[in-house]
C-alpha positions in Angstrom: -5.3 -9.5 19.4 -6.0 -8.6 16.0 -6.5 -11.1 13.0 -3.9 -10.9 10.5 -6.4 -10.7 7.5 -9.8 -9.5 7.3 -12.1 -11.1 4.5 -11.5 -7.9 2.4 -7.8 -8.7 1.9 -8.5 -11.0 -0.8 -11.7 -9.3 -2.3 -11.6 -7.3 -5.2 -11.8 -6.5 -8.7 -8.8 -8.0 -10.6 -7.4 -4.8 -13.4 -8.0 -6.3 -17.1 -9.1 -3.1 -18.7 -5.7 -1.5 -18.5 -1.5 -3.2 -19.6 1.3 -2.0 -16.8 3.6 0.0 -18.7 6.8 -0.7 -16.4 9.6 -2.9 -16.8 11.1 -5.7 -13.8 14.6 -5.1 -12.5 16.6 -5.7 -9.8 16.9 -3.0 -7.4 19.3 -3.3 -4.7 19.1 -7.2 -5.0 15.0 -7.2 -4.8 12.7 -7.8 -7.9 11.1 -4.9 -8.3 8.3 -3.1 -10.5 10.1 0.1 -12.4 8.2 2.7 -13.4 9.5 6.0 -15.1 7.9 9.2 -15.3 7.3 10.7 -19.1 10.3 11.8 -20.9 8.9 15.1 -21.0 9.0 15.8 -17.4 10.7 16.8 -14.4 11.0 14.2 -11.6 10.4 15.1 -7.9 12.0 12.4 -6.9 11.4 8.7 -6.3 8.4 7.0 -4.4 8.3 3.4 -3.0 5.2 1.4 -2.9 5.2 -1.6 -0.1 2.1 -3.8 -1.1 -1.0 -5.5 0.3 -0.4 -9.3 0.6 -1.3 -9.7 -3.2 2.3 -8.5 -3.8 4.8 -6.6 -6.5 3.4 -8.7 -9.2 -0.6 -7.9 -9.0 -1.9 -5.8 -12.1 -3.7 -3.4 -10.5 -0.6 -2.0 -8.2 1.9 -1.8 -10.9 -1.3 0.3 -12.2 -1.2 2.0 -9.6 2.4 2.7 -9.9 2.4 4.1 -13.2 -0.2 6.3 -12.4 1.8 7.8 -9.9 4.6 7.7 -12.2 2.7 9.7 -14.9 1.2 12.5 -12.5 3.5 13.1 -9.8 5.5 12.8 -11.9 8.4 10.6 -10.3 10.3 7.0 -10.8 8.1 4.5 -8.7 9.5 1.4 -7.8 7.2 -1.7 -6.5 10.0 -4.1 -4.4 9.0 -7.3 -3.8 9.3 -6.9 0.1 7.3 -10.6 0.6 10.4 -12.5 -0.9 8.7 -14.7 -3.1 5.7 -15.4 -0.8 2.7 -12.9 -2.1 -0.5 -14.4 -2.6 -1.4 -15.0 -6.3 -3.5 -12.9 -8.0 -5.5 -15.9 -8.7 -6.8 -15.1 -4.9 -9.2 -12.5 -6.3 -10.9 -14.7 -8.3 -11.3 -17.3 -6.0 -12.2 -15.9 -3.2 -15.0 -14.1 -5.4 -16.2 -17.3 -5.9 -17.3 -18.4 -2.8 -20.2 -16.7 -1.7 -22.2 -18.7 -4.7 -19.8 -21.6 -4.4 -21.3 -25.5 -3.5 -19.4 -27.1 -0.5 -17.3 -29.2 -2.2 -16.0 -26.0 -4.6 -15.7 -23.9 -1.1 -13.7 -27.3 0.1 -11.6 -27.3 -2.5 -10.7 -23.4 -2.6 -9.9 -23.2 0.9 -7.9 -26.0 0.3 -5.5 -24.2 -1.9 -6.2 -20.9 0.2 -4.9 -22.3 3.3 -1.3 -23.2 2.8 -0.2 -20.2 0.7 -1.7 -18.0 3.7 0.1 -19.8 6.2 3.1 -19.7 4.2 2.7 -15.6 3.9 1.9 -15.2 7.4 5.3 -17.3 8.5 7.6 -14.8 5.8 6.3 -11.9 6.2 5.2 -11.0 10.5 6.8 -8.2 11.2 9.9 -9.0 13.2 10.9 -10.9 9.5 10.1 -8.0 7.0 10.9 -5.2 8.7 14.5 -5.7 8.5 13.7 -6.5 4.9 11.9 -3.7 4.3 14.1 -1.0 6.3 17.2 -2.2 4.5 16.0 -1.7 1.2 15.3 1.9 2.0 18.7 2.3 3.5 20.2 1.3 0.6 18.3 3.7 -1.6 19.0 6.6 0.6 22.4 6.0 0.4 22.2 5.4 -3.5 20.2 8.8 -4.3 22.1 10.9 -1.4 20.6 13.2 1.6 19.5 15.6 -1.1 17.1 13.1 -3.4 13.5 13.2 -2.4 12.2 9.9 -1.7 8.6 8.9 -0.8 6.2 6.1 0.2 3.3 4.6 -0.2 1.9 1.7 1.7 -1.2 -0.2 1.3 -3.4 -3.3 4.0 0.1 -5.3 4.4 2.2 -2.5 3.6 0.7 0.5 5.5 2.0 -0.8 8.9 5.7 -0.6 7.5 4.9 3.1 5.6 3.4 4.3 9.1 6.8 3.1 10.8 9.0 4.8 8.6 7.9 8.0 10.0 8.7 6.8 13.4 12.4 6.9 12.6 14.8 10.0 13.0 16.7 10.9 10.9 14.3 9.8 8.6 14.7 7.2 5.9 12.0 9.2 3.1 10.2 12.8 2.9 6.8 12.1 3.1 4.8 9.0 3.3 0.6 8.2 2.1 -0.8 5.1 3.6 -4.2 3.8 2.2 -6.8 1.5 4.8 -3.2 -0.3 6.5 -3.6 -3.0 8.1 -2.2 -4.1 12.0 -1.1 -0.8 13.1 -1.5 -0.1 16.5 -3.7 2.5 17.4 -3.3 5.3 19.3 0.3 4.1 19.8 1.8 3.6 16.1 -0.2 7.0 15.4 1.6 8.5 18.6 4.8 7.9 17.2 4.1 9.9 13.6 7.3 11.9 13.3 6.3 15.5 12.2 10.1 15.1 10.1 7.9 12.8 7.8 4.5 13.9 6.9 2.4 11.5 7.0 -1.5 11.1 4.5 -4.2 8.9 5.2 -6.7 7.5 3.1 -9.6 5.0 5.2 -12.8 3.7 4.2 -16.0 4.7 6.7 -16.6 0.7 7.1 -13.0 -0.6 7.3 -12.5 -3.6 8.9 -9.4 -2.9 10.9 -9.2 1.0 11.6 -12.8 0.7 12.0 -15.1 4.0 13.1 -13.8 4.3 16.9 -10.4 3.5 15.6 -10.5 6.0 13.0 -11.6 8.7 14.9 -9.0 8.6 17.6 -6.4 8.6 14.3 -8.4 11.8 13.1 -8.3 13.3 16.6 -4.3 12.5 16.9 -3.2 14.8 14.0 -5.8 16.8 13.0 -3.8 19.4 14.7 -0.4 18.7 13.2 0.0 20.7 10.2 2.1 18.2 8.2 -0.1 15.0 8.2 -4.0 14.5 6.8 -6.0 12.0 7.5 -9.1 11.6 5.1 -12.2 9.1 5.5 -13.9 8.1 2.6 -17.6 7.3 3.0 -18.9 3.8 2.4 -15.4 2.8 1.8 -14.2 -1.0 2.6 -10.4 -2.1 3.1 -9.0 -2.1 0.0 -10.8 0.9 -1.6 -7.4 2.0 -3.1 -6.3 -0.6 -4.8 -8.6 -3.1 -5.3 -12.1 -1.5 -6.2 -14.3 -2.1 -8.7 -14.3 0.7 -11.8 -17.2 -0.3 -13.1 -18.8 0.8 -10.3 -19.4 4.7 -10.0 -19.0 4.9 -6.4 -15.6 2.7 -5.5 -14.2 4.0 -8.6 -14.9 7.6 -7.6 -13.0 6.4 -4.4 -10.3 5.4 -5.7 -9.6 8.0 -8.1 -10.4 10.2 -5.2 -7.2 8.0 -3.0 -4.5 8.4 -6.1 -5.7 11.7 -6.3 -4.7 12.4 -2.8 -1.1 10.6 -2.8 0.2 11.9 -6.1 -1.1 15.3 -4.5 0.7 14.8 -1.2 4.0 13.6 -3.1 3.6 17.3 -5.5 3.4 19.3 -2.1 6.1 16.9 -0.3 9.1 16.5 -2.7 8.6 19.5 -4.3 
């Protein structure tokens, strides 16, 4: 059985360089991240982004959003689909720590690590969130209509639920971009892709759950199918997309290179 977490769920480089330009709301009766696109443009349409376990609140994802918001362009909306029970961003920093950390600092750490991990694990397993998740979308499709183009984007925690949306028929959004998601079952959650919902895929090389063998049987699944992508960035670790360091050349290249690929799947998607 697989983990729930790998070590690189909590690594990372924590945004400072860079103020969210959205605004908090309630959106069918869950916080949520609002992001609008420029005044000067033309929406496509509206894209959903469902976390990693660091939740709606963490800089670099309401980033991330506006980003998407800007270039698309589109409203992006950032739910917070954990309820309350996201790890802090205060995770980053302390779990950066502990490779130079004495025993009684690692001690200490994992003593504050533990019992908000156990507490996200118990809120947010799959049987609990998907309803959670699954509803919200419901309720925007029946807000916006059969006509309003809706997308996704999922990321670690989030990626399993963005890959599942495109199980369902008739589908609940257009088109959907997962980055390195975490838990999904492979080849049978890849199986299931609906070609109703096409479907990106951004992975790291040296990911720690859709490792090399794992990755390659995703590639081999719908390289064929016209309406999905799957691309493998080299030297790429879990978390790539969200969490990378800028000030490094390489994982910021990658991550550019990810966002690049999602707002370019939601142009050609809700077009």
């Amino acid at each position: 059985m697989q983990a729930p977490f790998c070590k690189d769920c909590f690594t990372g480089t924590l945004r400072g360089d860079i103020t969210p330009i959205g605004t908090e709301q309630t959106v069918h009766n869950v916080p949520s991240y609002v992001s609008l696109p420029p005044d000067d443009s033309q929406s496509l349409g509206t894209v959903v982004i469902i976390t990693d376990a660091l939740g709606w609140k963490l800089r670099n994802t309401r980033v991330l959003a506006d980003a998407y918001a800007r270039r698309v362009p589109c409203k992006v909306l950032v739910p917070d689909f954990n309820n309350g029970t996201a790890l802090p961003e205060k995770f980053l920093i302390l779990t950066d720590a502990l490779p130079t950390a004495n025993i009684f600092t690692k001690i200490w750490t994992y003593a504050r690590l533990v019992p908000a991990l156990l507490k996200f694990l118990l809120y947010n397993r799959y049987a609990v969130a998907a309803p959670r998740v699954n509803a919200f979308f419901q309720a925007l499709r029946q807000e916006l209509g059969p006509s309003a183009k809706i997308g996704v984007a999922g990321f670690c925690w989030g990626g399993l639920y963005t890959i599942r949306l495109t199980h369902l028929s008739p589908p609940l959004v257009d088109c959907a971009f997962t980055a390195h998601p975490s838990l999904v079952s492979v080849p049978a959650d890849i199986e299931k892709v609906k070609d109703d919902t096409p479907l990106s895929i951004a992975n790291g090389d040296d990911d720690q759950y859709l490792g090399r063998s794992k990755m390659e049987t995703v590639v081999k699944l719908l390289q064929d199918r016209e309406r999905h992508e799957v691309v493998v960035y080299e030297g790429a670790k879990h978390g790539f997309a969200v969490r990378g360091d800028i000030g490094d050349p390489k994982q910021k290249e990658r991550g550019e290179g990810s966002e690049g690929q999602a707002v370019s799947w939601f142009r050609k998607w809700m077009a």
